[in-house]
C-alpha positions in Angstrom: 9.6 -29.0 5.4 9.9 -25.5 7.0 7.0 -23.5 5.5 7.2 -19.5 4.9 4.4 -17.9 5.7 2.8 -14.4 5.0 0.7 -14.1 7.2 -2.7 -11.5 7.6 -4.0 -11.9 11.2 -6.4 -9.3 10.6 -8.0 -10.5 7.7 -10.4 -7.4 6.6 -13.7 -8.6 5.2 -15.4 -6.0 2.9 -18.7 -7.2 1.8 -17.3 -10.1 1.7 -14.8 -9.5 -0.5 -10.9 -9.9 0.3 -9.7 -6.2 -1.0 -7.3 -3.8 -0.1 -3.4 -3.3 0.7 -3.2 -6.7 2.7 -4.4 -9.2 -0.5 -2.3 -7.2 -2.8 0.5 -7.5 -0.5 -0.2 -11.1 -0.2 -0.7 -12.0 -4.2 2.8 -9.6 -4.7 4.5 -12.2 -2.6 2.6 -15.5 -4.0 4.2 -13.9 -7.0 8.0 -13.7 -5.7 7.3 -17.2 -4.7 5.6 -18.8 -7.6 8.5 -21.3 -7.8 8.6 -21.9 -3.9 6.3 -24.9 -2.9 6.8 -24.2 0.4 5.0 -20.4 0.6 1.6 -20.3 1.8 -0.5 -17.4 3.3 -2.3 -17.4 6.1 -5.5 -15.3 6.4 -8.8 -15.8 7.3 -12.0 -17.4 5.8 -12.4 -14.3 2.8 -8.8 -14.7 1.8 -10.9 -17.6 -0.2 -11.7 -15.1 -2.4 -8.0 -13.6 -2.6 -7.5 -15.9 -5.5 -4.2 -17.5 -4.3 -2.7 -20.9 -4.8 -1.7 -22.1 -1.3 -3.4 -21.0 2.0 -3.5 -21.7 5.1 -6.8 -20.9 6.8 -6.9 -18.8 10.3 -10.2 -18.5 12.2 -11.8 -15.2 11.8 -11.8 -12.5 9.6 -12.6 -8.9 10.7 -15.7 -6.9 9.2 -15.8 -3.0 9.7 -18.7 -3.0 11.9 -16.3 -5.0 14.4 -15.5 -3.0 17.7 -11.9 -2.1 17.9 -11.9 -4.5 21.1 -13.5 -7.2 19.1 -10.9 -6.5 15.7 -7.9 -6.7 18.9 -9.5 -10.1 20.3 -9.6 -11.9 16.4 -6.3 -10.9 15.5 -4.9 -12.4 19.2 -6.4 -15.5 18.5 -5.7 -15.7 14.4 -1.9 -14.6 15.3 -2.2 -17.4 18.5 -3.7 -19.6 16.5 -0.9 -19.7 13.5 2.1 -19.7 15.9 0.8 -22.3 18.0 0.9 -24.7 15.0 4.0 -23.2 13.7 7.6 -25.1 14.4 10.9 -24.0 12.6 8.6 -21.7 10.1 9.5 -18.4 8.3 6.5 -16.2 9.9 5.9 -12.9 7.7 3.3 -10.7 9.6 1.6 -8.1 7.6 1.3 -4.6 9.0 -2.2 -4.7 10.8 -2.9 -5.1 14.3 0.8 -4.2 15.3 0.3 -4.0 18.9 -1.3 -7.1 18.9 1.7 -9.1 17.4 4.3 -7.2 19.6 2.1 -8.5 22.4 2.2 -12.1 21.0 6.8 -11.6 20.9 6.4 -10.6 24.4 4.8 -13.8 25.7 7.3 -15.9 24.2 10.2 -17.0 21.8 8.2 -18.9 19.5 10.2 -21.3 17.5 10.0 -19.8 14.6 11.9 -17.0 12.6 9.6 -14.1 12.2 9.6 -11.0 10.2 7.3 -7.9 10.4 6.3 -5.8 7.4 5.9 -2.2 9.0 4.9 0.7 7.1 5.0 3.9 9.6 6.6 4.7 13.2 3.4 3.2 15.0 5.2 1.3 17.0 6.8 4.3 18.8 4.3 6.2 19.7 2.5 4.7 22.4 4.6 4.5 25.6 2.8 1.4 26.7 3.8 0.1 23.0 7.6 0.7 23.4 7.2 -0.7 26.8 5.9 -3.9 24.8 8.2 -3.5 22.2 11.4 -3.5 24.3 10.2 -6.9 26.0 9.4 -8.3 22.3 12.5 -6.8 20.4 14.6 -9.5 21.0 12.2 -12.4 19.3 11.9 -10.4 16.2 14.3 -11.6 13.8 13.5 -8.8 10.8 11.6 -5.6 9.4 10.8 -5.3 6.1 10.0 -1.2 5.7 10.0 1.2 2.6 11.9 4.2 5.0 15.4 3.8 6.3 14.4 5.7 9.3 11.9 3.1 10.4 14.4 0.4 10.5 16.8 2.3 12.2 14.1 3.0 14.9 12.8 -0.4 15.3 16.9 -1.4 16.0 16.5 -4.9 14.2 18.2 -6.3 11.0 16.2 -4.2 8.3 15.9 -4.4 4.6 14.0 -1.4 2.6 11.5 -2.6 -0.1 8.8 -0.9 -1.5 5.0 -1.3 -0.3 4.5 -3.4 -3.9 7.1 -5.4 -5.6 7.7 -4.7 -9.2 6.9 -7.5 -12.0 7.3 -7.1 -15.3 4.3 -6.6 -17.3 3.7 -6.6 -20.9 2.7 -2.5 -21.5 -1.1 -2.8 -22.1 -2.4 -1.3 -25.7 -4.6 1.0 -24.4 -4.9 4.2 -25.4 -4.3 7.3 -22.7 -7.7 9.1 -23.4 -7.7 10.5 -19.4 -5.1 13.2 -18.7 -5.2 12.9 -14.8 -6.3 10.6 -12.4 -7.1 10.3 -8.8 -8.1 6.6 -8.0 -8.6 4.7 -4.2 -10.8 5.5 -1.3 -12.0 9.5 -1.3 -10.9 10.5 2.0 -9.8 13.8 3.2 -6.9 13.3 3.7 -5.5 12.7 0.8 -6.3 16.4 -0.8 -8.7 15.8 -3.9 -10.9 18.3 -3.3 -8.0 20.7 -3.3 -7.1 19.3 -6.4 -10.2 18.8 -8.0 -10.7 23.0 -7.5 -7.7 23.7 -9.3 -9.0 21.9 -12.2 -12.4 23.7 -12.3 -12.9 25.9 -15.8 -9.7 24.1 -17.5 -10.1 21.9 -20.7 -8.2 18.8 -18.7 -9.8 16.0 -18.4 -9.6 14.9 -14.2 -11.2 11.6 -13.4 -11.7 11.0 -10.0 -12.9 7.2 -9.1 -13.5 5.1 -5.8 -15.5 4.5 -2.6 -15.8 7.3 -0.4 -14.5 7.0 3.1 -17.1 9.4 5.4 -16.4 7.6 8.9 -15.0 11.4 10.2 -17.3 14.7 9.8 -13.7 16.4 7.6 -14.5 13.4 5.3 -18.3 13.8 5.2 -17.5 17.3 4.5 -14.6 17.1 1.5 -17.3 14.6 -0.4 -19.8 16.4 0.1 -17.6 19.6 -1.2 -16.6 17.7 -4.0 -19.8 16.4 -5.7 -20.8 20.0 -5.5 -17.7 20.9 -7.5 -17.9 17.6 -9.7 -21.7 19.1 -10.3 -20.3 22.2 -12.0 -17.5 21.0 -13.7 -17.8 19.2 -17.3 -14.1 17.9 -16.9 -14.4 16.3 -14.2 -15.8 12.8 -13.6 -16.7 11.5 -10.2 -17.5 7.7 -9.7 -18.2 6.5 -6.5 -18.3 3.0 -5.2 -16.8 0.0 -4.8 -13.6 -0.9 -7.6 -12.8 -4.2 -8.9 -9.2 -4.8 -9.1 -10.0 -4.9 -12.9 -11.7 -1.4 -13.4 -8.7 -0.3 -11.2 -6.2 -1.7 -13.7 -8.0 -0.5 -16.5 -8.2 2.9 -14.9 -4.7 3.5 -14.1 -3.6 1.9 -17.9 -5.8 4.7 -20.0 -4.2 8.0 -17.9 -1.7 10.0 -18.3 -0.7 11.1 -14.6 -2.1 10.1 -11.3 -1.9 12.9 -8.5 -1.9 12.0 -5.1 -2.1 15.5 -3.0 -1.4 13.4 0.5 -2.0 15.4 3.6 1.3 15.5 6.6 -0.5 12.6 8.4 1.3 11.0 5.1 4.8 12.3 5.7 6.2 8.9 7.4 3.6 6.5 5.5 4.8 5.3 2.5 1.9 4.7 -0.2 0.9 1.6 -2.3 -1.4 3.9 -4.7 2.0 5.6 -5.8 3.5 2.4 -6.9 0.4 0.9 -8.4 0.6 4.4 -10.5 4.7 4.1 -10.9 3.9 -0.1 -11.7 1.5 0.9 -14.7 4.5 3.5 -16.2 1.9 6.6 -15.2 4.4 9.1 -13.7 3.0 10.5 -10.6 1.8 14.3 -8.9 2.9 14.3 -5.1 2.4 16.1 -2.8 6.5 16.9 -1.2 6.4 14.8 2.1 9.1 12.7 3.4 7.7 9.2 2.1 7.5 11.0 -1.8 10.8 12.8 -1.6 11.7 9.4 -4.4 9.0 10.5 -7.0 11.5 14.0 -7.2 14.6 11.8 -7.0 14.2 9.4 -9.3 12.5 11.9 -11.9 9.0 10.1 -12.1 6.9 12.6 -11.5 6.3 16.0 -10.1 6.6 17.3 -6.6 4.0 19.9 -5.5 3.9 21.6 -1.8 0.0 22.5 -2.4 -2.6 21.6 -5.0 -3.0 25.5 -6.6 0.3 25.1 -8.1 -1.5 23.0 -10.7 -2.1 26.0 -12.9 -3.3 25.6 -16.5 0.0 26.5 -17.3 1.5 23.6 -15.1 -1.1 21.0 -16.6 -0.5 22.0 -20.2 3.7 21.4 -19.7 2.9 18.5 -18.4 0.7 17.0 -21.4 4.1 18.6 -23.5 5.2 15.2 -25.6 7.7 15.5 -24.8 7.8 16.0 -21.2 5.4 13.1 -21.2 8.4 11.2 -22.7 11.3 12.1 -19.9 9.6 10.6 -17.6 8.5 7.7 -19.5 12.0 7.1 -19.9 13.1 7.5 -16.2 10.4 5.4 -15.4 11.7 3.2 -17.6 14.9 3.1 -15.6 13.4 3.0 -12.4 11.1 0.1 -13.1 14.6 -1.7 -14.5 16.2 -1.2 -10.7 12.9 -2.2 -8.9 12.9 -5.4 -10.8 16.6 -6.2 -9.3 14.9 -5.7 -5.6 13.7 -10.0 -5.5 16.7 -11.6 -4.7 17.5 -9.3 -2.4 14.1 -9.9 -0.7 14.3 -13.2 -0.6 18.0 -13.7 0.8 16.6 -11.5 3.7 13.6 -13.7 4.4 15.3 -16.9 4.3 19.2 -16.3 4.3 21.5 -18.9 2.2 23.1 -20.2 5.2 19.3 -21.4 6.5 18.3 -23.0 3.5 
């Protein structure tokens, strides 16, 4: 029985928790193959903790004390490791350690059909990379992407989906008591200290919740910027640390809007945060990049080009009824095609004609 396979050679260990973009990832397809006994996922020993139904166990995980030679060597051998013991499988390789698995398509065909999930242009910035690439083109069969533009570079058989699949959920009963919310890891680059200013001396309610990233001095410096401004501010709340998937549900279910004032090193990267928002029918604030040019499209939120233009007067229009209720309903409309994106995804990853 030829297995399909999504497959995490990274493996990120947090504590020892399995958290993050590649579990969700992994659960969101588990979902879209609940009725497939042949889907497994392959990750390390933490994805024991990822709370999925059938797994298939790769040798090490990687911890954020690891050495970026020591996180290369564990996803060579977790990626060697897999493919090795793989014969006529669907291979679906998540988008960490990229240069490692276009190394692993330029040893060999493996007999295998395999797939890469790639979120960004990575691949074609390194000249050494698209010398790789070239070499390891031919044995990828497939890139699953959220941007036209990064199929068309990687000059494969492309299909666009979304960072997150949609499934319906039943619209939790919980009542909206936060008017805006910025949620995820506190890095600088994503803004929220720009944001959070704006919102200093108005009567909105701004929660701002997750564990701070301070690995760079311009992320050292926006935290420490913003608990001074959190400090002085009665409408804002600041809570820092670690969130369960649960408090993050619960989070993005009781507000009104999330805002996510993403820096240009977002412009090409497309963002799960945006569709957990979208996925929980809270329209979105964006900053105007490339990757968010949909949130204006589709009419799901609101496009900004920098954080001051959230005036009280902006903020108040938005918490209009109903303005609230427009994009409820286009929301509601997007959410409708999203859900028609699984067949689609699945005829790409396994074509009729291969069973």
């Amino acid at each position: 029985m030829n297995r399909i396979i999504l497959a995490d050679i990274r493996s990120t260990n947090t504590d020892g928790r399995s958290v993050g973009h590649g579990p969700a990832v992994a659960r969101n397809y588990a979902a879209l193959y609940a009725d497939e006994p042949r889907f497994y996922v392959a990750g390390g020993p933490v994805y024991r903790t990822a709370g999925l139904p059938r797994l298939l166990r790769l040798p090490f995980d990687v911890r954020s004390s690891d050495s970026r030679l020591l996180t290369g060597f564990k996803s060579l051998i977790n990626g060697l490791f897999l493919l090795c013991r793989s014969r006529g499988d669907t291979i679906i390789f998540q988008s960490y350690s990229v240069a490692i698995i276009i190394c692993l398509l330029a040893l060999r065909r493996w007999n295998c059909r395999i797939l890469l999930i790639q979120y960004h242009y990575q691949i074609t910035q390194s000249r050494l990379l698209r010398l790789l690439y070239r070499r390891a083109q031919r044995h990828l069969d497939g890139v699953i992407c959220p941007l036209p533009d990064i199929g068309r570079t990687l000059e494969r058989p492309y299909l666009v989906v979304p960072d997150y699949l949609y499934f319906a959920r039943p619209s939790p009963a919980c009542p909206k008591r936060v008017d805006f919310g910025i949620y995820g890891i506190l890095t600088h680059g994503k803004g929220i200290t720009d944001v959070a200013r704006s919102f200093v001396g108005t009567p909105f309610h701004l929660a701002i919740a997750g564990r701070p990233s301070e690995v760079l001095p311009e992320d050292r410096a926006a935290m420490q910027e913003l608990r001074e401004l959190c400090r002085n501010a009665p409408n804002i709340t600041l809570a820092e640390g670690y969130m369960s998937d649960e408090e993050y549900e619960r989070r993005l279910s009781e507000t009104k809007y999330i805002i996510l004032n993403y820096r240009e090193n977002y412009e090409d990267r497309s963002s799960g945060c945006i569709l957990d928002a979208l996925y929980h029918r809270c329209p979105v604030i964006a900053h105007r990049l490339r990757s968010t040019a949909f949130v204006g499209e589709e009419g799901i939120g609101l496009l900004i080009d920098r954080a001051e233009e959230l005036t009280p007067a902006c903020l108040q229009h938005l918490l209009q009824p109903e303005v609230y209720a427009a994009y409820g309903e286009a929301l509601e409309r997007f959410l409708a095609a999203a859900q028609e994106q699984h067949r689609a995804l699945r005829d790409f990853i396994c074509p009729p004609c291969r069973g």
